[in-house]
ZALUMVO-578636 format. One line per 10 residues: number of its first residue (from 1); their letters; for each residue x, y, z negated of N, C-alpha, C, O, CB. Coordinates in steps of 0.05 Angstrom, whole numbers, plus 5000, padded with zeros to 4 digits. Atoms other than C-alpha are relative to their C-alpha. Last residue first. Glycine has a CB too. Example, Ala and Ser with C-alpha at 12.3 -4.5 7.8 and 13.67 -1.06 7.14 Angstrom:
<nodes>
2	sa	4984:4976:5001:5273:4979:4857:4985:5022:4986:4995:5044:4982:5009:5009:5029 ~ 5018:4976:5000:5246:4910:4844:5018:5024:5000:5039:5024:4987:4980:5001:4975
</nodes>
This chain:
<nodes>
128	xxxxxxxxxx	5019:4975:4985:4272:4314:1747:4975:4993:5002:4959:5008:5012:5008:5009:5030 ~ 5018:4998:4974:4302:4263:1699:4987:5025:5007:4977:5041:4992:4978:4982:4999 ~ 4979:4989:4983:4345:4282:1634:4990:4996:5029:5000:5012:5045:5029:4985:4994 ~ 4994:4973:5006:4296:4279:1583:5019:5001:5016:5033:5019:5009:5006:5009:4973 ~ 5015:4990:4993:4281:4209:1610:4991:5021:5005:4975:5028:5023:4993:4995:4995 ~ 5025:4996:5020:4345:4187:1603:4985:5017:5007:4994:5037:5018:5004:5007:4976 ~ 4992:4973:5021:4391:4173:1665:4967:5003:4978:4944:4999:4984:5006:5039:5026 ~ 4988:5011:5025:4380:4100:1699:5009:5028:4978:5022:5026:4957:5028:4979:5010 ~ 4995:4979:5010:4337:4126:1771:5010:4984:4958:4992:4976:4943:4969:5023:5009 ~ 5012:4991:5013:4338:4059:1805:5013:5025:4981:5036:5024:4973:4990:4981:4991
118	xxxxxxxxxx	5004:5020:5018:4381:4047:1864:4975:5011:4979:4961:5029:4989:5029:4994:4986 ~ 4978:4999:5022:4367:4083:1924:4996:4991:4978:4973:4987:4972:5008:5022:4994 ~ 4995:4997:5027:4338:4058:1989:5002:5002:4981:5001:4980:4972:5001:5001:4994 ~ 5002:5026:5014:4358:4089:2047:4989:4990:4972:4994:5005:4953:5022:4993:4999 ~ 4982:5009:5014:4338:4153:2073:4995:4969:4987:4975:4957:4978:5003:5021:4982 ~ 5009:5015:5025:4280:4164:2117:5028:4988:4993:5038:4970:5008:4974:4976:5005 ~ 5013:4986:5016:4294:4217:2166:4998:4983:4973:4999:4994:4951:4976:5009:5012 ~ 4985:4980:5014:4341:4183:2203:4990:5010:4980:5004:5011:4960:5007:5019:5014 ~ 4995:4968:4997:4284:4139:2226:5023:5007:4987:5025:4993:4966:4978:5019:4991 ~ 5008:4976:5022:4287:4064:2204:5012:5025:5016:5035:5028:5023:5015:4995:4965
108	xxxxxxxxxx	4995:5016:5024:4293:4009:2274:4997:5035:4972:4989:5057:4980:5042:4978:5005 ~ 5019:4996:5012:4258:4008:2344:5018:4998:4967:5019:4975:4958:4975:4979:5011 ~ 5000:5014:5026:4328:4009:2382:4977:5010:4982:4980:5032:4973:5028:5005:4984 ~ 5003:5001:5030:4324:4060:2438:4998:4969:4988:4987:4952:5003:4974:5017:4993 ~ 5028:5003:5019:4343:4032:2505:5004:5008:4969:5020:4998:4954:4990:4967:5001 ~ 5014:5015:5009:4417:4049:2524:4965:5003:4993:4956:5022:4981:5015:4996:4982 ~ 5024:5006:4985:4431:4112:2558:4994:4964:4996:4983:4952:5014:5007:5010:5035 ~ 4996:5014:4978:4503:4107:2520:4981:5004:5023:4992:5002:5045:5000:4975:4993 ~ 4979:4973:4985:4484:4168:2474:5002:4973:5026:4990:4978:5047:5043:5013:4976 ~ 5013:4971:4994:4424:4124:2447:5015:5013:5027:5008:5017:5050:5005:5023:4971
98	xxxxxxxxxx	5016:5015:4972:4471:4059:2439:4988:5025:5021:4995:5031:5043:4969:4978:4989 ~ 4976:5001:4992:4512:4115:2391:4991:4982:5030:4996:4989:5053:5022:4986:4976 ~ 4990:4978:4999:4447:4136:2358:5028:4993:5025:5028:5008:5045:5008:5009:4966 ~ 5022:4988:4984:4426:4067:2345:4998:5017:5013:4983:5013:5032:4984:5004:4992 ~ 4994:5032:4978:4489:4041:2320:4984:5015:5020:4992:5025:5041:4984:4962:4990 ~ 4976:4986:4975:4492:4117:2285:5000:4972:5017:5015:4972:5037:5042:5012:4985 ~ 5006:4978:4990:4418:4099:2248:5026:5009:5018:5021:5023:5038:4991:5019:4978 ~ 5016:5012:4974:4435:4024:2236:4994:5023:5012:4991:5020:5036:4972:4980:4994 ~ 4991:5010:4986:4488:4049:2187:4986:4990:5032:4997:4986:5054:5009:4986:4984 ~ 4985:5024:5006:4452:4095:2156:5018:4989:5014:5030:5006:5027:4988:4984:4998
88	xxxxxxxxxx	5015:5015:4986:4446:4177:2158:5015:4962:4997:5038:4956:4992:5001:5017:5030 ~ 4985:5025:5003:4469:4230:2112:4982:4976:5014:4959:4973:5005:5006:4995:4967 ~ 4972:5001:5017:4465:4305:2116:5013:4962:5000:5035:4953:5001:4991:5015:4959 ~ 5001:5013:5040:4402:4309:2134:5012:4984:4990:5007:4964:4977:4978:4988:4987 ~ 5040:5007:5008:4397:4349:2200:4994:4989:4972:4979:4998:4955:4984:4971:5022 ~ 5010:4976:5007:4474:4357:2201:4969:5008:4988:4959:5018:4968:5003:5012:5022 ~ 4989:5004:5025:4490:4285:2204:4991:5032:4983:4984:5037:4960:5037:4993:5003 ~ 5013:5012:5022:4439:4281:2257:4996:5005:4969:4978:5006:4952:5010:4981:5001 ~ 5026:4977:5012:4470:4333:2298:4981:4982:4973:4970:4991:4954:4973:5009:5034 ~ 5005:4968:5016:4532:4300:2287:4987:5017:4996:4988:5035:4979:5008:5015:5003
78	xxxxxxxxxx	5003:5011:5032:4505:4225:2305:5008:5032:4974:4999:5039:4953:5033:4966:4995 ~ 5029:5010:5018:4480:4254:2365:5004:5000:4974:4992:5012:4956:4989:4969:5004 ~ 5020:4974:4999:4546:4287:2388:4968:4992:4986:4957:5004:4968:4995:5012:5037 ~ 4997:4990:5019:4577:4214:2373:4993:5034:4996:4992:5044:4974:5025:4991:4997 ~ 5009:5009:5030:4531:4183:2422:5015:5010:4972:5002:5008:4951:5004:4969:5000 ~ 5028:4995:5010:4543:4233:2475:4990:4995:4977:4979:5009:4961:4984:4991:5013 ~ 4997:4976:5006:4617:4226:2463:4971:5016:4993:4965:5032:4976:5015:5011:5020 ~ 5015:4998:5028:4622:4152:2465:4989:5027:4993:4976:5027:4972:5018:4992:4978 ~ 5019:5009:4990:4662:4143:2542:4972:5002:4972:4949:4998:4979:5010:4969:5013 ~ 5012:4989:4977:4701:4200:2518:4971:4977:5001:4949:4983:4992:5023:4999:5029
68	xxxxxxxxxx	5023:4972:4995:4715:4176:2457:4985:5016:5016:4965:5029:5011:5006:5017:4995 ~ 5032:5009:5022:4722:4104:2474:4997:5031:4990:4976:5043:4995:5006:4971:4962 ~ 5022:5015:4973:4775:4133:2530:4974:4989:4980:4950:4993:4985:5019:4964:5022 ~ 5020:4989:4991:4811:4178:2476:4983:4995:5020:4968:5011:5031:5005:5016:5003 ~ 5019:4994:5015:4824:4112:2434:4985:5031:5014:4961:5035:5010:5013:5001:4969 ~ 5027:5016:5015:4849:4079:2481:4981:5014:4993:4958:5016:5002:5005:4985:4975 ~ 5015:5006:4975:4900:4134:2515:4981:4982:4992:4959:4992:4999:5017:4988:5022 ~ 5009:4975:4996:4930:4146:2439:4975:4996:5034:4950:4997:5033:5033:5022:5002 ~ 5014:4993:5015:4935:4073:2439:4988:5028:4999:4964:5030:5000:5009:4993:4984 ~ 5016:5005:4994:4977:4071:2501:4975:4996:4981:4954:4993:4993:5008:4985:5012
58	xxxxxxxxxx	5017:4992:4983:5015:4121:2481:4975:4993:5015:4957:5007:5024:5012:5003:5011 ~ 5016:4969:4992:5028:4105:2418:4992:5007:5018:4969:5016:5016:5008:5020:4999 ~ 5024:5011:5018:5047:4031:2444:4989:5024:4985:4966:5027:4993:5009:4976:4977 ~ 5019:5018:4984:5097:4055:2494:4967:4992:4986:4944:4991:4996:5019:4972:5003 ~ 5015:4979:4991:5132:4099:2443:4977:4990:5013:4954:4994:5005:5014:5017:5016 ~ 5012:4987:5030:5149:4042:2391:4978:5021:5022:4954:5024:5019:5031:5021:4973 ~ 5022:5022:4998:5166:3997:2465:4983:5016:4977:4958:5015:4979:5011:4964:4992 ~ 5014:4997:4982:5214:4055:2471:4972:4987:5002:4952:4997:5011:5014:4994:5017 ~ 5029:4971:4999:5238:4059:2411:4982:5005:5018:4961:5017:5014:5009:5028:5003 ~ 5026:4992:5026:5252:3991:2402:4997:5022:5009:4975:5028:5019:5006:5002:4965
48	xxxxxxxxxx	5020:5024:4988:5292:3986:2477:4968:5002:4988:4946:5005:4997:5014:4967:4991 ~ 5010:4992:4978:5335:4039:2450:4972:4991:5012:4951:5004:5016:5019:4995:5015 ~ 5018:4974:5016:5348:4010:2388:4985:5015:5028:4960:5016:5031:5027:5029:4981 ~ 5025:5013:5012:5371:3951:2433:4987:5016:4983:4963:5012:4982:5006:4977:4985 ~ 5020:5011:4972:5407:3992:2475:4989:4981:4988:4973:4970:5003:5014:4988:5030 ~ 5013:4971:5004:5446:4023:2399:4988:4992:5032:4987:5015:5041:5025:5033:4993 ~ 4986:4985:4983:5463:3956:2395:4983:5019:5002:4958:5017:4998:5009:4989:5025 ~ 5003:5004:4977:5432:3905:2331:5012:5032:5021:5016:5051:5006:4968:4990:5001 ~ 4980:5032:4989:5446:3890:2264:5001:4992:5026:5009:4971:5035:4989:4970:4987 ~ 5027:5024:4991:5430:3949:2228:5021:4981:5007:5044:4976:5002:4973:5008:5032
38	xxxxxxxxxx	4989:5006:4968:5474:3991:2191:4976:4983:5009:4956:4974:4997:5035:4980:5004 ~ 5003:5029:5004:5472:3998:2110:5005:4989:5031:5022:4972:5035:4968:4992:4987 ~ 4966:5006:4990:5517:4068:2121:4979:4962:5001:4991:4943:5010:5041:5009:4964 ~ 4998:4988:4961:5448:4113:2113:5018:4972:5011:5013:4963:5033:5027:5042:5008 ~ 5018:5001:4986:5424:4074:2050:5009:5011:5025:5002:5001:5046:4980:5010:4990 ~ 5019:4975:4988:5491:4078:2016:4980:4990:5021:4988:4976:5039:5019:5025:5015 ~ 4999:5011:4978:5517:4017:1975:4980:5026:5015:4956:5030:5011:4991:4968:4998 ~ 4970:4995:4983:5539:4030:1906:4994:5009:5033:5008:5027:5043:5020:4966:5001 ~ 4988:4979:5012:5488:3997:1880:5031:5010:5014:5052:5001:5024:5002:4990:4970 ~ 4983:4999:5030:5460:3946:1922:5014:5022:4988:5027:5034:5005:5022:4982:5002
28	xxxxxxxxxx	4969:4992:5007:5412:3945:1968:5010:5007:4972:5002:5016:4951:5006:5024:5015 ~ 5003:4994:5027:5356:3890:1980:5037:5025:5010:5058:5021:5022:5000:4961:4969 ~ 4973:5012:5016:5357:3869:2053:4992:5018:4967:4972:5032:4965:5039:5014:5019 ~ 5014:4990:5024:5284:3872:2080:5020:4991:4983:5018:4973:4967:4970:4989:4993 ~ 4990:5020:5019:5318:3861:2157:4983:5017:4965:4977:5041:4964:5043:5000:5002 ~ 4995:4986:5020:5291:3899:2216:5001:4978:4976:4985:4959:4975:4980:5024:4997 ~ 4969:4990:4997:5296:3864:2284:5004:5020:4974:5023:5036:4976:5005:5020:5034 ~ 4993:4982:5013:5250:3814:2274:5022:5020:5003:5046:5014:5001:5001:4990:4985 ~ 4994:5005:5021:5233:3767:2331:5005:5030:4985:5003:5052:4997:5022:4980:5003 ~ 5021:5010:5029:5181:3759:2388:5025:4995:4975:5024:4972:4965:4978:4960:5008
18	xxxxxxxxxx	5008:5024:5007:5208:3799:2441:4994:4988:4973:4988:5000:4952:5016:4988:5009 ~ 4966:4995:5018:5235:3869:2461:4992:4974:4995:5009:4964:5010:5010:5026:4968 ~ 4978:4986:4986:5188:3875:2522:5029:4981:4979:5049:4968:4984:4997:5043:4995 ~ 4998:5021:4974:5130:3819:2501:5035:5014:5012:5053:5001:5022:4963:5006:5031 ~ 4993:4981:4969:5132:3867:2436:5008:4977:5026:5031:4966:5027:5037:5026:4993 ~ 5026:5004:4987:5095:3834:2368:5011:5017:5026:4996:5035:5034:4970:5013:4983 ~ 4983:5015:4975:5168:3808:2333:4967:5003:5022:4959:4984:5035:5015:4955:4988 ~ 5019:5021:4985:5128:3827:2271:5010:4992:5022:5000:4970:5027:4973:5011:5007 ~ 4994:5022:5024:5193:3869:2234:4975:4975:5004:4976:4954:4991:4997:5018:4965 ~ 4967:5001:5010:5219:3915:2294:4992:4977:4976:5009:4960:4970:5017:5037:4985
8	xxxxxxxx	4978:5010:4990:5156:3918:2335:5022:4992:4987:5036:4976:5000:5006:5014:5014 ~ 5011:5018:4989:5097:3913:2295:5030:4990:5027:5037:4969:5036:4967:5014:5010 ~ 5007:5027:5018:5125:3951:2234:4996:4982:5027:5012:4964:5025:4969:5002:4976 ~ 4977:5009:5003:5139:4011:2286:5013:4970:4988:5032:4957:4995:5007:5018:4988 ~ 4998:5013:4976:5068:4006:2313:5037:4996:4998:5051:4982:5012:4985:5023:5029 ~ 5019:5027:4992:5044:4013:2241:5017:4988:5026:5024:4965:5026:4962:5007:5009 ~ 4999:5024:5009:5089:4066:2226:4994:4975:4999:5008:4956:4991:4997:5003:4989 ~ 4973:5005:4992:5075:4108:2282:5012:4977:4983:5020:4956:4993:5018:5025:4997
</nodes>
């Protein structure tokens, strides 16, 4: 909410409400009550912002559950995976996620074979 509030009222990013700021980064002054500072625009221009604020949650919310949906196989993979051994790479959920699509496999490192890891640096008496 914040983000899409930032984008309308102080990025000027709404084709509706248009391309300028409508929130100010006034400094306040002592004395000076945060509720009473006021804006600078009509309670139908607040209006307008909220709306465009809502508009853009919704249609994000609607985004993002359409790439889950359309992704769902491939992220069911990547959870049985994650389960299987606990930690898989980056090229393993690409692969995984193509997978779920009915993409062609990707010839690239098994799940099974972990990445890797740096060199073992604990004293010798302290190695397994």
């Amino acid at each position: 909410t914040s983000i899409a509030r930032r984008m309308v009222r102080e990025w000027g990013m709404s084709d509706s409400v248009g391309p300028m700021a409508w929130s100010g980064q006034q400094q306040v002054f002592l004395g000076e009550d945060l509720m009473t500072s006021g804006r600078e625009y009509s309670d139908e221009t607040a209006k307008k912002i909220d709306d465009e604020i809502a508009r853009i949650l919704r249609e994000q919310e609607d985004r993002a559950r359409t790439t889950l949906t359309k992704h769902r196989r491939g992220l069911d993979l990547v959870a049985e995976a994650l389960l299987e051994h606990e930690t898989i790479d980056g090229a393993a959920v690409a692969r995984l996620i193509q997978e779920g699509l009915g993409a062609p496999s990707i010839k690239e490192r098994s799940p099974e074979k972990p990445a890797e890891s740096a060199p073992d640096t604990r004293p010798e008496g302290e190695r397994p």
